[in-house]
Structure formats: structure tokens, C-alpha cells
C-alpha positions as CSV (number, residue, x, y, z in Angstrom):
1,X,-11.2,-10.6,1.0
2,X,-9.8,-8.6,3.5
3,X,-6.6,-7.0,4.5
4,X,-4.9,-5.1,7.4
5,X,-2.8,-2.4,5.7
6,X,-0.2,-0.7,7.2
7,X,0.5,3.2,6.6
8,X,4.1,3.7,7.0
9,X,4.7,6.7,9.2
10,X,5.2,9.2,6.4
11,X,1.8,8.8,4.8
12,X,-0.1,9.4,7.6
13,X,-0.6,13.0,7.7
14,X,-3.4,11.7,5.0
15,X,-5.1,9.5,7.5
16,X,-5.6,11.5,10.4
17,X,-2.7,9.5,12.0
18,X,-4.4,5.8,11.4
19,X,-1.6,3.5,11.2
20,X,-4.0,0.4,10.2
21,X,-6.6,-0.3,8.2
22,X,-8.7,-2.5,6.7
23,X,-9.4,-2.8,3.6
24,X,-10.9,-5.6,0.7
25,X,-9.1,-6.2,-2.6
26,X,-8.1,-8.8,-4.8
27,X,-5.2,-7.4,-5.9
28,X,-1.9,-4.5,-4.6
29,X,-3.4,-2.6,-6.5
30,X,-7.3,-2.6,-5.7
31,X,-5.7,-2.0,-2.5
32,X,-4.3,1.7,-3.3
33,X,-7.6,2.2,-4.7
34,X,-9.7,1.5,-1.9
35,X,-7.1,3.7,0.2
36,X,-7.3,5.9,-2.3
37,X,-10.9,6.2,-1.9
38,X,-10.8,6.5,1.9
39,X,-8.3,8.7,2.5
40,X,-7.6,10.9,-1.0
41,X,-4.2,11.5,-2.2
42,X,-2.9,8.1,-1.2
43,X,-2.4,7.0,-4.6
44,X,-0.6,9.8,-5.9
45,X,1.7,9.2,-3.3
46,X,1.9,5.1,-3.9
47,X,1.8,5.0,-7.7
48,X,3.1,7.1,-10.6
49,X,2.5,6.3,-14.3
50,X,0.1,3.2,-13.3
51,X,2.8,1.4,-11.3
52,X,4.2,1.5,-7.6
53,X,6.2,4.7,-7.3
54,X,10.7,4.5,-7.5
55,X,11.1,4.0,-4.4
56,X,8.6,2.0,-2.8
57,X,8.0,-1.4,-2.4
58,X,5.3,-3.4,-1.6
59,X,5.1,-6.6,1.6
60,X,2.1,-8.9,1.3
61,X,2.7,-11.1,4.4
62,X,6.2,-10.3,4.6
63,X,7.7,-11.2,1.8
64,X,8.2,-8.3,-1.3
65,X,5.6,-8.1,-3.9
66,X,7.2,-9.0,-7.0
67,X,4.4,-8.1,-9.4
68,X,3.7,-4.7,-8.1
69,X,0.2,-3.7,-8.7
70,X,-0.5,-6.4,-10.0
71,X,0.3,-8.8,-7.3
72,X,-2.5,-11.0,-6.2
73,X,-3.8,-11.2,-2.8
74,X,-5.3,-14.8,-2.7
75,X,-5.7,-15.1,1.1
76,X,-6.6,-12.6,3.5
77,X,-3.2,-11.1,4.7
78,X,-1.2,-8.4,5.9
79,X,0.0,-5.2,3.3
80,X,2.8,-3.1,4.1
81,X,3.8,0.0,2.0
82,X,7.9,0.4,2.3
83,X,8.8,3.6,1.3
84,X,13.0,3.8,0.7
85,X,15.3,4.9,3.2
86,X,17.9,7.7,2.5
87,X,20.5,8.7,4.4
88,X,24.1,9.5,4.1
């Protein structure tokens, strides 16, 4: 199934300054590994210890991923990485 994910602005310097793509995965997950395998280095910015890295969540159509990685993608949909914001 296929997805259009969204590279939040700060990840970009890893693909060349794409800010979609698409990509085919059952699961959050299987997406950062199939970003991971197009543009390398993605993951380790995504995930740490086998889950979504502090600090970043995860929207599947616009509503937050509550299962991480392991959220299922069971209709063709749009994937946004949401890194946190600081300020002060």
C-alpha cells in the first residue's frame, strides 16, 4: 500500500531537500525502513532503542499514531513525522 510521507523541514538535509515521498508499508514502522533505505540515516534520526525517538511523534492521516512503530497503516494515507518544538 502506498503512502505520501512528509519530511519535516529538519530532516531534509538527508533527502536532498525532498519534502514528499512515496513510499509502501504496512506499518509506521516499515515506513522508516523504507526511508531508511532511500535516503540513509533517516532512521537513526526517527527511532532510538527500536521505538520512535523522545520527541517525535507520528500523524497517519492527521490524527497521532498511538502505537508508534507499530501502528498499522490499513488504507493508503498520508504520514507525517512531528519532530517537538522548543522554545523558551
Amino acid at each position: 500500500m502506498h503512502h505520501e510521507v512528509w519530511i519535516p523541514p529538519v530532516h531534509r538535509d538527508l533527502t536532498g531537500g525532498v519534502e514528499r515521498v512515496q513510499v509502501e508499508a504496512a506499518t509506521v514502522g516499515d515506513v522508516v525502513a523504507a526511508l531508511d533505505a532511500r535516503y540513509p540515516g533517516m532512521a537513526a534520526r526517527l527511532t532510538q532503542d527500536g521505538r520512535l525517538r523522545p520527541g517525535i511523534a507520528v500523524a497517519v492521516d492527521g490524527v497521532i499514531a498511538t502505537r508508534g512503530l507499530r501502528q498499522r497503516l490499513p488504507t493508503p494515507g498520508e504520514i507525517h513525522f512531528i519532530p517537538a518544538l522548543a522554545g523558551g
